[in-house]
C-alpha positions in Angstrom: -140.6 110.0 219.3 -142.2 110.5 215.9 -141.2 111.0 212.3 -141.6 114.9 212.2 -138.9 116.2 210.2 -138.3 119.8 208.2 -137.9 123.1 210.3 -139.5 123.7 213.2 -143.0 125.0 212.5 -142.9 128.8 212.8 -147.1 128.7 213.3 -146.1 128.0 216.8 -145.0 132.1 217.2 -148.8 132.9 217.8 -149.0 130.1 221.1 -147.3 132.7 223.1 -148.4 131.2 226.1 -146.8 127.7 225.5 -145.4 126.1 228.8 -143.5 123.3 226.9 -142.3 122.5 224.0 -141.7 118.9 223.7 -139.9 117.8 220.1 -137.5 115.0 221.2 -136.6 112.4 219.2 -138.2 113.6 215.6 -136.2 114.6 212.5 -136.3 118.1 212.5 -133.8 120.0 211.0 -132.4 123.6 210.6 -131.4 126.2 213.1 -133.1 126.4 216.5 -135.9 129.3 215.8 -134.7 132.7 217.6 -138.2 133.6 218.1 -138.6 130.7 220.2 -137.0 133.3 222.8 -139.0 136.1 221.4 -142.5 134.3 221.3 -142.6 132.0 223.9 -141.9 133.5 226.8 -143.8 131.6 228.8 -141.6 128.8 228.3 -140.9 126.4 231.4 -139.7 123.8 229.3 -137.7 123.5 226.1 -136.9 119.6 224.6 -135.2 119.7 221.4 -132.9 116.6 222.2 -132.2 113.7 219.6 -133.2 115.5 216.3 -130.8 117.6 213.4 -130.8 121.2 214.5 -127.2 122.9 213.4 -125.9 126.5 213.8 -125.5 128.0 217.4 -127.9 128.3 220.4 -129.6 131.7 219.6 -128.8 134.2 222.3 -132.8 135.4 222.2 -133.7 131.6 224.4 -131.6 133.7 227.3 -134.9 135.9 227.6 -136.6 132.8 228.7 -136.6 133.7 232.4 -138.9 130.9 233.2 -137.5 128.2 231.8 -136.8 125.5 234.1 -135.4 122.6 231.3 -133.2 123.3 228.8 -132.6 120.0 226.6 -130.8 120.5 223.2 -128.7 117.4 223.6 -128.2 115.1 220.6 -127.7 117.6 218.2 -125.0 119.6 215.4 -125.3 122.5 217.5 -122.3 124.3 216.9 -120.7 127.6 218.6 -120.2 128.5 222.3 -122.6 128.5 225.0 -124.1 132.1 225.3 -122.9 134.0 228.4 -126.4 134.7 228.7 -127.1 131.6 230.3 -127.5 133.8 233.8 -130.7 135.1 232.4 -132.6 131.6 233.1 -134.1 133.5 236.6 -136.2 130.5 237.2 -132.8 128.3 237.4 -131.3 131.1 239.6 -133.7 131.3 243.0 -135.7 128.8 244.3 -138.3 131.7 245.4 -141.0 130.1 244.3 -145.0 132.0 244.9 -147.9 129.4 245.5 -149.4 131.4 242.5 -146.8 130.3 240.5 -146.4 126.9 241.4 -150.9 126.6 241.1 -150.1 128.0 237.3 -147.3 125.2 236.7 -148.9 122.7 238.0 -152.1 122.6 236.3 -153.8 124.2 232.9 -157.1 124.7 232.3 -158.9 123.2 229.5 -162.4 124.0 228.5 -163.1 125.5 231.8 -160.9 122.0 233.8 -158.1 122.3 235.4 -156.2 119.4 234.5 -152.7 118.4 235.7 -149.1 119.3 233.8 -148.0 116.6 231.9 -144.6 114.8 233.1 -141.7 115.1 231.4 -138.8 113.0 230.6 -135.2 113.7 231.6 -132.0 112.0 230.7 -129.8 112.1 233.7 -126.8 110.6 233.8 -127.5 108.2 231.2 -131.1 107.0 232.0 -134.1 108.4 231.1 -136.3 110.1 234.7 -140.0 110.4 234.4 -141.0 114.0 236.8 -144.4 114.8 237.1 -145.4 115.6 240.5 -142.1 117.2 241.4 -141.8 119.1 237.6 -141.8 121.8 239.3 -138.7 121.7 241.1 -136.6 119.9 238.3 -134.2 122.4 236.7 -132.1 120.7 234.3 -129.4 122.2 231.4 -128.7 119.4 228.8 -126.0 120.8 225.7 -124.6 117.1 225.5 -123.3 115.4 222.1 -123.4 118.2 220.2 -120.4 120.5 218.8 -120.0 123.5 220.9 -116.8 124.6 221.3 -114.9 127.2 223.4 -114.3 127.4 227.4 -117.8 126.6 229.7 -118.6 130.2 230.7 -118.3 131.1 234.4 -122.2 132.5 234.0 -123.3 129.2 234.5 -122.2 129.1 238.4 -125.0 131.9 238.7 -127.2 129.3 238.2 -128.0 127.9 242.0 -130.8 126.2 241.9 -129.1 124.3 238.9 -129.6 120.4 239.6 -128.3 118.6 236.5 -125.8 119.9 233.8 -124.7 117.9 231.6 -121.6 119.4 228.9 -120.5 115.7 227.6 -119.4 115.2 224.4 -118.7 118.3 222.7 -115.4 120.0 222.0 -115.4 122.8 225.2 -111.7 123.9 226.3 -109.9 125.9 228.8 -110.9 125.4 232.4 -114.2 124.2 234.2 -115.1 127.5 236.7 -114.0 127.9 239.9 -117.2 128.5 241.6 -119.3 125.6 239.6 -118.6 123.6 243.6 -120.5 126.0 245.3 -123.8 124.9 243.5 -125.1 123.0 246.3 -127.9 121.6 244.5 -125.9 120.3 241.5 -127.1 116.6 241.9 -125.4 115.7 238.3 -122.8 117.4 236.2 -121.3 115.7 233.6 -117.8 117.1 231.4 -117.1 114.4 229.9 
């Protein structure tokens, strides 16, 4: 929620060990960066929602095997959503290691460990604060944008999947078969 507008800054490519990337409601504007995918692979969470990016979702953010939320909502993203969607590991198990979940939970900052900062969500319309439970959140956003083409049946590979929201775009064909047998899919949204 600031005035940042212009391309996403590509100085960023050297924080290689970014765990979010928080952009939301600025004015940025171009394609989304494909070495995001290359770069960042530490990645847990990706926010691009409410700003100008165009073009299609660059197949190199499927190598984010970490990532945990995915929000490029409220944008001119055009294209289909990549097949690779499958690769998002982190939104396929819930096999979570306490070393893991110690990393995610807090960084350390000149020699502190501090907390993770929250994040906020928009689920089914209204915007969710998680912080304690970041964690475990595991969220795809691609709403009001315009993708086009059928929702690929990669996405049902996606079990730990909790909210996936495809609104408002210009997706055809039919929704897969197996999407019902994500049983922690709290909110999906087709509209």
């Amino acid at each position: 929620k600031n005035n940042f507008f212009g391309k996403l800054p590509s100085s960023l490519k050297i924080c290689g060990e970014l765990v979010t990337i928080d952009v939301a409601e600025n004015r940025f504007a171009g394609n989304i960066p494909s070495w995001i995918g290359h770069r960042c692979t530490s990645l847990m969470i990706l926010n691009l929602r409410s700003n100008y990016f165009h073009g299609h979702i660059p197949k190199e953010l499927c190598t984010l095997a970490s990532l945990q939320i995915l929000d490029l909502s409220h944008n001119k993203l055009s294209g289909s959503i990549p097949r690779c969607v499958k690769n998002f590991s982190a939104m396929t198990t819930n096999n979570i290691s306490n070393d893991y979940l110690n990393s995610y939970r807090a960084s350390i900052r000149y020699g502190e460990i501090l907390p993770l900062e929250s994040a906020l969500l928009v689920i089914k319309g209204s915007i969710r604060e998680y912080n304690t439970i970041l964690q475990l959140v595991k969220s795809i956003d691609f709403s009001k944008n315009n993708l086009l083409g059928e929702i690929p049946k990669e996405v049902t590979s996606l079990q730990e999947l909790q909210s996936l929201n495809l609104s408002c775009n210009f997706l055809n064909g039919s929704i897969p078969m197996n999407i019902g047998t994500m049983v922690l899919l709290e909110s999906i949204d087709f509209s």
